[in-house]
Every structure is written in structure tokens, then in C-alpha cells.
C-alpha positions as CSV (number, residue, x, y, z in Angstrom):
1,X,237.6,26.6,70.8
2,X,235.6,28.9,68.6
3,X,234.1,25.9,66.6
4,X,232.6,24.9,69.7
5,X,231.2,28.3,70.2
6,X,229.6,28.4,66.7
7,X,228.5,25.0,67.8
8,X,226.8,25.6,70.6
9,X,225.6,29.3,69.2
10,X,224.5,27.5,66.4
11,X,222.7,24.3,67.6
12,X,221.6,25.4,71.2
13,X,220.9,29.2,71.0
14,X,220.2,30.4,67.6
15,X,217.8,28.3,67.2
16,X,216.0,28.5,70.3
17,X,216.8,24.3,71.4
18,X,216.7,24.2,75.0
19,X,220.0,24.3,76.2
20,X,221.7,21.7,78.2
21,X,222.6,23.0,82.1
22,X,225.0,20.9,83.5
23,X,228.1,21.0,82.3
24,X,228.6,17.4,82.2
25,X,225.7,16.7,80.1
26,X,226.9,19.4,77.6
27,X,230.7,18.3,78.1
28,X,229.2,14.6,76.8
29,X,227.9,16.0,73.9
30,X,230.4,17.9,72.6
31,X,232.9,14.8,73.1
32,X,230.3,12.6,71.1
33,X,230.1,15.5,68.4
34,X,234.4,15.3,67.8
35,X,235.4,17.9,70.0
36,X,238.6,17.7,72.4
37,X,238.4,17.9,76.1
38,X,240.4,21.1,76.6
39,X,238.9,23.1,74.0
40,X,235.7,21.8,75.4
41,X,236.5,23.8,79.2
42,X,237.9,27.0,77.0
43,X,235.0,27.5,75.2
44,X,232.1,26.6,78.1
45,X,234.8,29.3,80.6
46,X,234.5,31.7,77.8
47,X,230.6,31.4,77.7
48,X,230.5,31.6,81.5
49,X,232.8,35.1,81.5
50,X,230.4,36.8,78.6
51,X,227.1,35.9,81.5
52,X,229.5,37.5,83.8
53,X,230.2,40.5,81.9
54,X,226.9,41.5,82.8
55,X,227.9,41.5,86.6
56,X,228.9,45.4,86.7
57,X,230.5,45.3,90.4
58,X,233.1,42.8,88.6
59,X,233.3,45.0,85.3
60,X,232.5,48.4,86.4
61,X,233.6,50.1,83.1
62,X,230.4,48.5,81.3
63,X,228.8,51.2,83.7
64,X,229.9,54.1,82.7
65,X,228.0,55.8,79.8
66,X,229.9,56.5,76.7
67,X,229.3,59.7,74.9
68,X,230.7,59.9,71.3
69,X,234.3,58.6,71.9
70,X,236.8,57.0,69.8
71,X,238.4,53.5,71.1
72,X,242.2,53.8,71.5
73,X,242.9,49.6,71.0
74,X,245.9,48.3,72.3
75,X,248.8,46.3,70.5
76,X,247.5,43.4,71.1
77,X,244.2,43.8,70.3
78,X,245.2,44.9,67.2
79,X,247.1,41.6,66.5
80,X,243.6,39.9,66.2
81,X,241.8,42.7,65.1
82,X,242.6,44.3,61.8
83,X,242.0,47.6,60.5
84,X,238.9,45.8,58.6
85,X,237.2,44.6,62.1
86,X,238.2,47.7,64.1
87,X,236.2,49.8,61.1
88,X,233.0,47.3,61.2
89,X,233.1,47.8,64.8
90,X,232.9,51.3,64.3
91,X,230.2,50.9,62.1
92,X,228.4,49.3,64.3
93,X,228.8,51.7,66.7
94,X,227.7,54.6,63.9
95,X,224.4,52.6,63.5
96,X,223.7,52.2,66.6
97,X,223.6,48.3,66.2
98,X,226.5,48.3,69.2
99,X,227.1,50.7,72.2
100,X,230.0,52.0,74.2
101,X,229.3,48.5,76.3
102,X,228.5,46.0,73.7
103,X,231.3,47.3,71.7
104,X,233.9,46.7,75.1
105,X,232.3,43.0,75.6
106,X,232.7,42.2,71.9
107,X,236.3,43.2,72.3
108,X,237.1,41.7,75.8
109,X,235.3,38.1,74.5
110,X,237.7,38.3,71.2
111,X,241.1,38.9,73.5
112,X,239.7,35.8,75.2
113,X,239.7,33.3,72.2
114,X,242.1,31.0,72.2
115,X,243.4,31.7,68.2
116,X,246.1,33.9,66.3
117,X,243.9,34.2,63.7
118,X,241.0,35.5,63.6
119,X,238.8,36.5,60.4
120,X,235.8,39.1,60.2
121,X,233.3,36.4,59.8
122,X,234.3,35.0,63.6
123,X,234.1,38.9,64.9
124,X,230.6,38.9,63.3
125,X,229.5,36.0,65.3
126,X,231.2,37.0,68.6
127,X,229.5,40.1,68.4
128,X,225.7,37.9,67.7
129,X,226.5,36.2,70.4
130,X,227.5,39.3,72.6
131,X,223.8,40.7,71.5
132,X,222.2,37.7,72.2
133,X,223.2,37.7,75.7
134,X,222.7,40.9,76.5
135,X,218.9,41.9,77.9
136,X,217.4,44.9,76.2
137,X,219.6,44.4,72.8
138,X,217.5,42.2,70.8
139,X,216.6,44.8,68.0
140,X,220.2,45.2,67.8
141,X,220.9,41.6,67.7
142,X,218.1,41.3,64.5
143,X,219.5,44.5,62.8
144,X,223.3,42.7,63.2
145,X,221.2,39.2,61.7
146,X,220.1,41.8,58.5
147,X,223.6,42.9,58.0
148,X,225.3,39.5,57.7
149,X,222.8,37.4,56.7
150,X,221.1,39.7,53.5
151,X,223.1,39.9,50.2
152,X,224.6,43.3,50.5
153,X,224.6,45.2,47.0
154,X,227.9,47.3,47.6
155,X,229.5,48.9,50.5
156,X,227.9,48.9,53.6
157,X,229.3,52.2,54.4
């Protein structure tokens, strides 16, 4: 499911192509491209439930305004993410690049992946993708771009 994300991030987002609206359309295209029917639905419900993250009567949390907290992650979240992703996260968070909502869709979009693995390269593209789709957070989203994408001399922190 993920590869269809990055696909679809990739080819339909990032780089600004007009994106295909019906689902069938899309569903045809990602068939032709190699990709499997199922994963297909996964990935295009997992794209629908980060638009409707943004719905705050159905995710009320996303409302509230976080001060300077510290996230308690459960078990399972830290099954997918390590100690390596929950620090970048933080990071993130230090610089401003996510907030107490960003950070809470980036982690509710990762419990929804469909993987037992999951590497800090995918958490760095769930969380472009998070920014991308959020209105108001495109200076984030191109300070995130500068972090991954520039050859960083040393640690970033």
C-alpha cells in the first residue's frame, strides 16, 4: 500500500500533475502501473481519511491547542515507530516544522499503514504528505523538503 502512496505522492501531487478524481479512473491506472486491486482501495481509503482529518467535529482532538507537551506513544505505536522516528518527530516539533496537530495526523496516518515495517525514510514521506494536505502549512511542508532533500553535513540535532 505505501508504494502506491509514494506513487501517487510522487507522480500526481508533488509535482503539481492534475490529479485524477474518480476513483475508477485512478483505480485503472494504478492496475495498468502493476499494482494489486486491494492495496489499490487501502491506499486511496488511507488518502480519503488524511482529507478527513481535517474535519474537526469527527477528530476533535486536532482542535485543541497544544502547549509544550510531551507525547506519551502507545505499544503499538511504538512497534512501527522506533526510538529513531519518535526523536525526528520531536525534532520536528522543536523546529517548528510540525505542531501538536500535524504531529497527531502524522502518527494516526502511520498506525493506518498496512506494514510491520516501517523505516524513517516512509515516516519522512507520510509526514510531506501530512503537510501537503494541510492548508496554512506550506512553509512547513518546504522547510521538511530542505531537511530531507539537502545533503546534511552531520547531525541534524
Amino acid at each position: 500500500m505505501f508504494d502506491i502512496l509514494m506513487y501517487l505522492f510522487e507522480t500526481y501531487i508533488q509535482n503539481e500533475a492534475e490529479a485524477m478524481v474518480d476513483n475508477e479512473l485512478l483505480t485503472d491506472e494504478l492496475t495498468r502501473a502493476g499494482f494489486h486491486q486491494d492495496e489499490i482501495y487501502k491506499a486511496l481509503t488511507w488518502l480519503e481519511k488524511l482529507a478527513a482529518l481535517q474535519d474537526t467535529d469527527a477528530y476533535p482532538y486536532l482542535t485543541r491547542v497544544g502547549s509544550k507537551s510531551v507525547r506519551i506513544y502507545t505499544a503499538e505505536e511504538m512497534q512501527l515507530l522506533d526510538t529513531e522516528s519518535r526523536g525526528f518527530i520531536m525534532f520536528l516539533e522543536q523546529v517548528n516544522v510540525l505542531d501538536f496537530t500535524t504531529r497527531e495526523m502524522v502518527i494516526d496516518r502511520v498506525m493506518e499503514l498496512d506494514t510491520k515495517y516501517f523505516s524513517m525514510d516512509d515516516l519522512k514521506w507520510v509526514i510531506l504528505m501530512v503537510l501537503f494536505n494541510v492548508p496554512g502549512k506550506e512553509s512547513a511542508y518546504s522547510q521538511l523538503e530542505d531537511l530531507i532533500f539537502e545533503e546534511q553535513e552531520g547531525p541534524l540535532h
